[in-house]
N, C-alpha and C positions, 0 to 999 in steps of 0.2 A: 428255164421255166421258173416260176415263182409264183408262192400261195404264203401269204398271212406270216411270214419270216423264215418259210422252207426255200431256199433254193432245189431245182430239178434239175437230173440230166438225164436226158436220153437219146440211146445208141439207135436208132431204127435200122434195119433190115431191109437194105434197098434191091438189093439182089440175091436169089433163091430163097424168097420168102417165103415158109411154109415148109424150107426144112434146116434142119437144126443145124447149125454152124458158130462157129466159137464168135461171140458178142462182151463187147465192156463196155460200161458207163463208167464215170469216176467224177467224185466231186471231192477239192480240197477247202476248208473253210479258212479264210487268214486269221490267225495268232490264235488258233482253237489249239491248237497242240497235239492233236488227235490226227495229224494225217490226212492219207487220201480213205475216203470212203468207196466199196466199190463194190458193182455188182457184175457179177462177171461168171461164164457157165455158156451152155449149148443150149443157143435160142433160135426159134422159128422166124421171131419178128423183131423181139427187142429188148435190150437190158436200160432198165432205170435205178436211180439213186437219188437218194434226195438229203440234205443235212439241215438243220437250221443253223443260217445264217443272219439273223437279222441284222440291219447294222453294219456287217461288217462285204468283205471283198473275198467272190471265191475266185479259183482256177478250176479247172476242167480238163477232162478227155476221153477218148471214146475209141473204140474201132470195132467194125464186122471185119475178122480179117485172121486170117492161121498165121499168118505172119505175125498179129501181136502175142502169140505163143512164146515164138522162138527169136523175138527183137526187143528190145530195150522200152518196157514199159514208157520212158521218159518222152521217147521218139511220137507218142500218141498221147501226151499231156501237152497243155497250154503252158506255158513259163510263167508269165507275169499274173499279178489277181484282176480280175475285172468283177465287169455285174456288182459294183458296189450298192447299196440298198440297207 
């Protein structure tokens, strides 16, 4: 998603929606230097994140899933940058 030089991400809650299970968004901004941004925590429906990016190319990633506990964060990121703008 995108508004006015925010990139969005959002995890939605496609199944057991309405009770709380481990959810992430992650958004990374190219050559910001700052990393993955991330929201992450025990949601009903949905974890979001947002960064400015204007200009530049992020990457992404997300899961509803107990498995992204106990797996390799990387496994549920995008590699390459996209969404340039």
């Amino acid at each position: 998603m995108y508004r006015a030089g925010d990139n969005c991400v959002a995890t939605i809650v496609q199944w057991e929606a309405g009770f709380p299970s481990p959810v992430v968004a992650e958004i990374d901004v190219e050559g910001d230097g700052k990393g993955w941004f991330q929201d992450s925590g025990t949601y009903k429906y949905y974890a979001a994140v947002e960064a400015y990016a204007d200009g530049k190319c992020i990457r992404w990633g997300g899961a509803h899933s107990p498995e992204y506990l106990v797996q390799s964060q990387s496994e549920f990121r995008q590699e390459v940058f996209t969404f340039c703008g």
